[in-house]
C-alpha positions in Angstrom: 80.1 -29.2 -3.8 76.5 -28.5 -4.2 74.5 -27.2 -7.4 73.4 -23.0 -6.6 70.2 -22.9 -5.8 69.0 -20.8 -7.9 69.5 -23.9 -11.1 66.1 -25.6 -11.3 67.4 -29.1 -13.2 64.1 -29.2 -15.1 65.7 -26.3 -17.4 69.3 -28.1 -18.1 68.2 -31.8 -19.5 70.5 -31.1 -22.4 73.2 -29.8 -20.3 76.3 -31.1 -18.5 75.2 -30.4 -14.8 78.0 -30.3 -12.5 79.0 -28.1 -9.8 82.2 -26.8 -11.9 80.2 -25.8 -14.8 77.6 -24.2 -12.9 80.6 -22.2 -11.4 81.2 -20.7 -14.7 80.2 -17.1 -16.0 79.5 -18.9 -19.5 76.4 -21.5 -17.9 75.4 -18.9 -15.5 74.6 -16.5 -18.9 73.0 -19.1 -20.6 71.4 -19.8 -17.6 69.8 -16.4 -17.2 68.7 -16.7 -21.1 66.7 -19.9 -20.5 65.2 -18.9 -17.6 64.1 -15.8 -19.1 63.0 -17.6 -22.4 61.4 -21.0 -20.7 61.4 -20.5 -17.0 58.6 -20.2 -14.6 57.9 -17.4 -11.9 59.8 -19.3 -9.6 62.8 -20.1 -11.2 62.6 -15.7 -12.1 62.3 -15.3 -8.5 65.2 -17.9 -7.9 67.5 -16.2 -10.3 67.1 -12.8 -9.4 66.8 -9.4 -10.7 70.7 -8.7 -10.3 71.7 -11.8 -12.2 69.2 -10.9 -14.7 70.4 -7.1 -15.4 74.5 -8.9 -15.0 73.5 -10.3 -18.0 71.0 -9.0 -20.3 73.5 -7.1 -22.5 75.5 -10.4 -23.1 72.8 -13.0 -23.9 70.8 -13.7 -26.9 66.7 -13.5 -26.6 64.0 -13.5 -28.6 63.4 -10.0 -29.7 59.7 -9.7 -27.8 61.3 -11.4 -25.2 64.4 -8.9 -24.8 62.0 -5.9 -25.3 59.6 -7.3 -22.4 62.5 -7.8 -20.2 64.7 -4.4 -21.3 61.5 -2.7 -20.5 60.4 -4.4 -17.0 63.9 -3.9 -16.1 63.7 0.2 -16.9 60.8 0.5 -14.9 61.9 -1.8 -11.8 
């Protein structure tokens, strides 16, 4: 079984990368949080702006980082 395609495996070196934990709501919410906190505009584009909003309310952020992203995501 093959990692999504959306993962970019630069962003989980300190992660467990398996295909059965990337199946799980739990990485893919942490997931969304690094990308939003570390990621490039291609791994953004990767994830996707319904994975993003999915999880937004759940995730912990950085509070100019949550505002930035609460915002974009009002507007879009």
């Amino acid at each position: 079984m093959p990692l999504p395609d959306y993962i970019d495996p630069r962003l989980v070196w300190d992660y467990p990368l398996t295909p059965e934990v990337c199946a799980t709501e739990a990485f893919e919410r942490w997931y969304v949080a690094r990308v939003l906190a570390r990621g490039t505009l291609q791994d953004l584009k990767h994830l996707g702006l319904v994975r993003i909003r999915r999880h937004l309310p759940a995730i912990t952020l950085p509070k100019d980082t949550r505002a930035f992203w609460e915002w974009y995501l009002a507007s879009s």
